[in-house]
C-alpha positions in Angstrom: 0.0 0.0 0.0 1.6 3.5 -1.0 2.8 5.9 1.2 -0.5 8.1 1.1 -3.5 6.3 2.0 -6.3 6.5 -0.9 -9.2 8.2 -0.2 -11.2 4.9 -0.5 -8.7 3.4 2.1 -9.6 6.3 4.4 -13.2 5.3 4.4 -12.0 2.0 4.8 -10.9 2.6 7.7 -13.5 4.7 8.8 -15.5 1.9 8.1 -13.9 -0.6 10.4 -14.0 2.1 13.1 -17.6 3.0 13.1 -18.5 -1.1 13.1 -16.2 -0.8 16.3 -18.1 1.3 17.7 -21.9 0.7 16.6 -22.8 3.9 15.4 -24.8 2.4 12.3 -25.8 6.5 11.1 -22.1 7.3 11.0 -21.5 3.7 9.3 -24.3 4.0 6.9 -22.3 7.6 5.9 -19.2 6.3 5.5 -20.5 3.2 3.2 -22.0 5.5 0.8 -18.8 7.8 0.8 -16.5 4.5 0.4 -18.8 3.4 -2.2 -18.5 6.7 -4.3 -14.7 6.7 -3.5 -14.4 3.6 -5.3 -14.4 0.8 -2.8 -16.3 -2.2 -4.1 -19.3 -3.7 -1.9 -17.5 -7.2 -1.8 -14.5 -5.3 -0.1 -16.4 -3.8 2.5 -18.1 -7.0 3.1 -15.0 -8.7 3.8 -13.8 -6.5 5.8 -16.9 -6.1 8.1 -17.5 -10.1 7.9 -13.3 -10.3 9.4 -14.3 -7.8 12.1 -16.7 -10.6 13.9 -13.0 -11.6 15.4 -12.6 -8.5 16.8 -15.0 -6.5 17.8 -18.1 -9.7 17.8 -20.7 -10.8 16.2 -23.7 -8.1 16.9 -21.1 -5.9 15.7 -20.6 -7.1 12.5 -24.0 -8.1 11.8 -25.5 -4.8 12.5 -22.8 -3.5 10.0 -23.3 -5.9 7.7 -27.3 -5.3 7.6 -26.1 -1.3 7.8 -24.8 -1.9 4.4 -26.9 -4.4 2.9 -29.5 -1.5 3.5 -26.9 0.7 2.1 -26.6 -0.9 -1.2 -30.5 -1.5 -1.9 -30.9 1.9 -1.3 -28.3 3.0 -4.0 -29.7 0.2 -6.3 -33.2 1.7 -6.1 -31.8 5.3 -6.5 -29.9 4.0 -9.8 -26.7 3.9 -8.5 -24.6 1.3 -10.2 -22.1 0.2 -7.2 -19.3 -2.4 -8.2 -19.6 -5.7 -6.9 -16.4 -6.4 -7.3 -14.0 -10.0 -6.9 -14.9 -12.7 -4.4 -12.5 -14.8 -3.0 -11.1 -17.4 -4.9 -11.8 -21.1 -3.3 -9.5 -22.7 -1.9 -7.9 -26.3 -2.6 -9.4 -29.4 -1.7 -6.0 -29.8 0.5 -5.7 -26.9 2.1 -4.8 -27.0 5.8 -5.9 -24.2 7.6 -3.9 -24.7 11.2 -1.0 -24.7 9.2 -1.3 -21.9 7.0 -2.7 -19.9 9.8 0.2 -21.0 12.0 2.2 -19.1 9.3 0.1 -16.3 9.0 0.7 -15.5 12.5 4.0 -16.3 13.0 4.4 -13.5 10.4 1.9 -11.0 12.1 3.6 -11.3 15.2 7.5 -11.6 14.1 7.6 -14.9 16.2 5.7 -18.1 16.8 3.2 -17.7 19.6 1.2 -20.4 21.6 -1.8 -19.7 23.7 -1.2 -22.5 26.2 -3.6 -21.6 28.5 -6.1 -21.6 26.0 -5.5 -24.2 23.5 -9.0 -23.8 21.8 -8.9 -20.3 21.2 -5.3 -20.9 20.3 -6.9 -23.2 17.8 -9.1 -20.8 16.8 -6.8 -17.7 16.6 -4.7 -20.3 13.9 -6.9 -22.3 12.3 -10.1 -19.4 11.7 -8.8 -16.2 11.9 -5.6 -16.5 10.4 -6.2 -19.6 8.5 -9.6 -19.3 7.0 -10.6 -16.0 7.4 -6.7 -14.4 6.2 -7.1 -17.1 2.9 -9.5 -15.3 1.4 -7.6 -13.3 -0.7 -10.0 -9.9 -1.6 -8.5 -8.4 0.2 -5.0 -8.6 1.5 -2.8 -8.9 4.6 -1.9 -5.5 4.8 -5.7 -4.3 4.0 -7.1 -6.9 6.7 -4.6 -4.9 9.2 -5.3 -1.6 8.5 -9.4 -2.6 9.2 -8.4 -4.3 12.2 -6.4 -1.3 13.2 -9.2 1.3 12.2 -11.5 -0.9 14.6 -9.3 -1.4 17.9 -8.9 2.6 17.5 -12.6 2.8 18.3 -12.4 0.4 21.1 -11.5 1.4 24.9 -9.5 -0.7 26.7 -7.7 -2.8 24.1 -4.1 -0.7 24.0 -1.8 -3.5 23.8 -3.8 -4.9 20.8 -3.9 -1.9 19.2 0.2 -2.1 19.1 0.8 -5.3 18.4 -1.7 -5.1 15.3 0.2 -1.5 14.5 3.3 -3.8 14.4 2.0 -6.7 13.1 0.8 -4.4 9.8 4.2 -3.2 9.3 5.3 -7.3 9.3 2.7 -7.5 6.3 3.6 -4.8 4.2 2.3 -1.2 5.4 4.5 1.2 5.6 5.1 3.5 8.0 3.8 6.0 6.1 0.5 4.6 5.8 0.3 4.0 9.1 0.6 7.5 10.4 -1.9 8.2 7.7 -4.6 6.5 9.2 -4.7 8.2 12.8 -5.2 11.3 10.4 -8.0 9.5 8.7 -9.5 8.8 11.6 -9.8 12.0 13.2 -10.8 13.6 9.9 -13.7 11.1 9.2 -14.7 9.6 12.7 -13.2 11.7 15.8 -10.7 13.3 17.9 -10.5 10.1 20.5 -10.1 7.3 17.7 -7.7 9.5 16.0 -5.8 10.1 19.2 -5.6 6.2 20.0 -4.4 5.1 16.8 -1.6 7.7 16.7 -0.6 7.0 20.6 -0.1 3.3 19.3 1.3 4.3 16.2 4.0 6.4 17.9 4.8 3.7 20.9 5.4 1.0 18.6 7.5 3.6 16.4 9.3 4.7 19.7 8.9 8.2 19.8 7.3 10.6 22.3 4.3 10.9 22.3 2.6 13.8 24.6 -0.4 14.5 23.4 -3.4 14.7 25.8 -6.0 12.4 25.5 -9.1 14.4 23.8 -12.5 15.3 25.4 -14.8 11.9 24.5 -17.9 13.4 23.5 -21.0 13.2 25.9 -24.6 13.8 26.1 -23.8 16.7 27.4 -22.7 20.1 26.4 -18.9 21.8 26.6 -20.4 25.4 27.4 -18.6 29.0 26.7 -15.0 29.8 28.3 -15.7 30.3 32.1 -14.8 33.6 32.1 -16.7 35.2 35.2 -14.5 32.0 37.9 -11.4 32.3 35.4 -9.3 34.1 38.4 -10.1 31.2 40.5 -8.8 28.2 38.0 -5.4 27.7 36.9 -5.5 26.4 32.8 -8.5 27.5 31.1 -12.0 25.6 32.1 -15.7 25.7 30.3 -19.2 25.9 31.5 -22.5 24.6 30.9 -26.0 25.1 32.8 -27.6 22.0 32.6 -30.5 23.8 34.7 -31.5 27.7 35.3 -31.5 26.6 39.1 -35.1 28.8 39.4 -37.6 28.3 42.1 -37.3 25.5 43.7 -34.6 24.1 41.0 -30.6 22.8 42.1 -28.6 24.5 39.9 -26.4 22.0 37.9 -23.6 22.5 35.8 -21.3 20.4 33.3 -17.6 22.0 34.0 -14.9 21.1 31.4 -11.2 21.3 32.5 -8.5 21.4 30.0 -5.5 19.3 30.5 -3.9 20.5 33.7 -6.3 22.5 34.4 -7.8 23.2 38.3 -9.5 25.4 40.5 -7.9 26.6 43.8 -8.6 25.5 47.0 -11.5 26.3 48.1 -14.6 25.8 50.6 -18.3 25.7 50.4 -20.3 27.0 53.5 -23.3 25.9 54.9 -23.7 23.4 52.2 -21.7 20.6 49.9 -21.4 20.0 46.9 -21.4 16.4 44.6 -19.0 15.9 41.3 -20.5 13.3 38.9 -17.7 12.4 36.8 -18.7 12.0 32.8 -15.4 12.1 30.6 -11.7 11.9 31.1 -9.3 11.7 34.0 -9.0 14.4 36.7 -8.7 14.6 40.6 -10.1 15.3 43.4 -8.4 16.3 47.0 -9.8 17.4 50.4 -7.4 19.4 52.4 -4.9 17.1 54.4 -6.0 14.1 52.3 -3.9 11.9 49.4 -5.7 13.1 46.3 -8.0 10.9 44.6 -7.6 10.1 41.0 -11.1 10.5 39.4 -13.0 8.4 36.1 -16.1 8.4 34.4 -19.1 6.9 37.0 -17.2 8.4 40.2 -19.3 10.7 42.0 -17.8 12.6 44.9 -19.7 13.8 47.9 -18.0 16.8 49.8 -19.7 17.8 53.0 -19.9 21.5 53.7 -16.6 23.2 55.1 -14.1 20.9 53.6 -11.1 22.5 51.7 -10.5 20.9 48.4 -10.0 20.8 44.8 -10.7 19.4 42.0 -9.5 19.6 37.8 -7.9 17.4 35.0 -5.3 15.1 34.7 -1.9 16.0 33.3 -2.4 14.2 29.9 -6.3 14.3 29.8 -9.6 16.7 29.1 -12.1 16.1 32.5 -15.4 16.3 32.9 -18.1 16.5 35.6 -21.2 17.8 36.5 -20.9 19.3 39.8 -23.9 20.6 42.2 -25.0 22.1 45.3 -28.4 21.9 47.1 -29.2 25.9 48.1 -29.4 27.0 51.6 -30.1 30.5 52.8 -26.3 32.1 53.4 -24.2 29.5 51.5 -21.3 31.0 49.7 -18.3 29.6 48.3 -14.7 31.0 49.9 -12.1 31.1 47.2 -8.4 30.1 48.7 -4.8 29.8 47.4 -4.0 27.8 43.8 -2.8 24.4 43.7 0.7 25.1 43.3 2.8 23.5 40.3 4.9 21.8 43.0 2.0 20.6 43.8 0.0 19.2 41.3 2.9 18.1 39.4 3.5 14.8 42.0 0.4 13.5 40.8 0.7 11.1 38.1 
């Protein structure tokens, strides 16, 4: 595959990355933009029928109905869309452990045996890399750059995501290629996936790589620059009312910290507040307390009096919706930042 990645490749890969994720409207788009861009529907169907492997089988069904949709709609609408080649059979004597045996042994740079797994070992050899890899529409390099488009809209599988990013340069991308497609990602699906795949792409490269992990997005909105409490945060934060707080309402907000961004110390009287953690990494820390490093689902509960803060991780956007119950004379008393020295011992 050449140095710049086709167009069509692109929505290859935004193709695999959408399946990944289940967003069928975003899939259903890119289909119709891979179609125009000249991939054939036989391509695409390989590559979402290999995905089962990684990302399931409700995955790639769904995807596969998303584009058998895709494709009677364009049929009915005129639209001429190549079928383009099958796989060819395969011999009568074809042994599929064997050949997958080899097929990995070449993804990986090594031989490699699941022993505490022999059947999925099996498996691993004698489906994925034996049957599935034999079918020769598309190739081994085109087979990993879908499956590294997909583990870039996963969470949680790093490690796959780099040996895959290695294993791809064992079957023929080049390096090139493979920095085009963190690119593609961002461009076509989103800041995170594009972020993941270039974090992988630049470990397994071994080069730096500091580049904050991106806002994921939520239900929930950013908000404008908080401008009026900007004297009280160190690093620039956002703010959203998620209520107007009138009558009898609770006021609740969705605050937004940058990377390294936090508020000073501070304390509220009278009455606490509670932090419901939505996006990203941050932390949280009541005075005289280790602080506490803070993920999506944790909610923190600080009682009334207690100094504290609270903002983002070094490498990483935060999020949380944060809320007080009113009480007649509850104010907020602003303290001292949280120094450099300080924050900066955190990991």
């Amino acid at each position: 595959m050449n140095e710049a990645l086709e167009k069509k490749w692109q929505d290859m890969a935004a193709i695999a990355c959408l399946e990944a994720k289940g967003d069928t409207d975003g899939l259903g788009a890119a289909i119709r933009r891979g179609l125009d861009d000249g991939l054939t529907l036989n391509q695409i169907k390989e590559a979402l029928s290999q995905l089962y492997a990684y990302t399931g089988f409700p995955r790639s069904l769904n995807a596969l109905g998303t584009l058998q949709r895709v494709a009677e709609e364009r049929r009915v609408a005129g639209i001429a869309d190549t079928e383009g080649r099958d796989a060819d059979p395969l011999p009568a004597d074809y042994d599929a452990l064997r050949q997958g045996t080899e097929v990995q042994r070449q993804l990986a740079g090594r031989a490699f045996t699941y022993t505490f797994a022999p059947a999925t070992d099996y498996y691993l050899k004698a489906h994925l890399f034996g049957d599935i890899f034999a079918r020769n529409n598309l190739t081994h390099a085109e087979r990993e750059l879908v499956t590294i488009a997909a583990l870039s809209g996963l969470h949680g599988v790093e490690s796959q995501l780099k040996a895959h990013v290695s294993g791809a340069r064992n079957m023929g991308l080049s390096d090139g290629t493979l920095r085009a497609i963190p690119d593609a990602l961002e461009q076509l699906v989103g800041e995170a996936e594009g972020y993941r795949a270039r974090k992988a792409v630049a470990e397994v490269f071994g080069q730096p790589f500091t580049e904050a992990a991106p806002l994921e997005l939520t239900a929930f909105p950013k908000g404008e620059p908080n401008t009026a409490y900007a004297r009280y945060f160190t690093g620039n934060s956002y703010l959203a009312a998620l209520t107007d707080g009138q009558g009898a309402g609770v006021p609740i907000y969705n605050v937004t910290f940058e990377p390294r961004c936090r508020n000073n110390w501070h304390i509220h009287h009278k009455t606490g507040q509670t932090l419901i953690c939505i996006s990203g990494r941050g932390w949280y820390q009541a005075w005289g307390e280790p602080a506490r490093e803070l993920h999506a689902g944790d909610v923190v509960s600080i009682p009334a009096e207690v100094k504290h803060w609270h903002g983002a991780a070094r490498d990483s956007w935060f999020q949380h919706i944060a809320f007080s119950v009113p009480v007649d004379g509850a104010s907020n008393e602003w303290c001292e930042p949280v120094t450099d020295e300080e924050y900066d011992k955190l990991p």
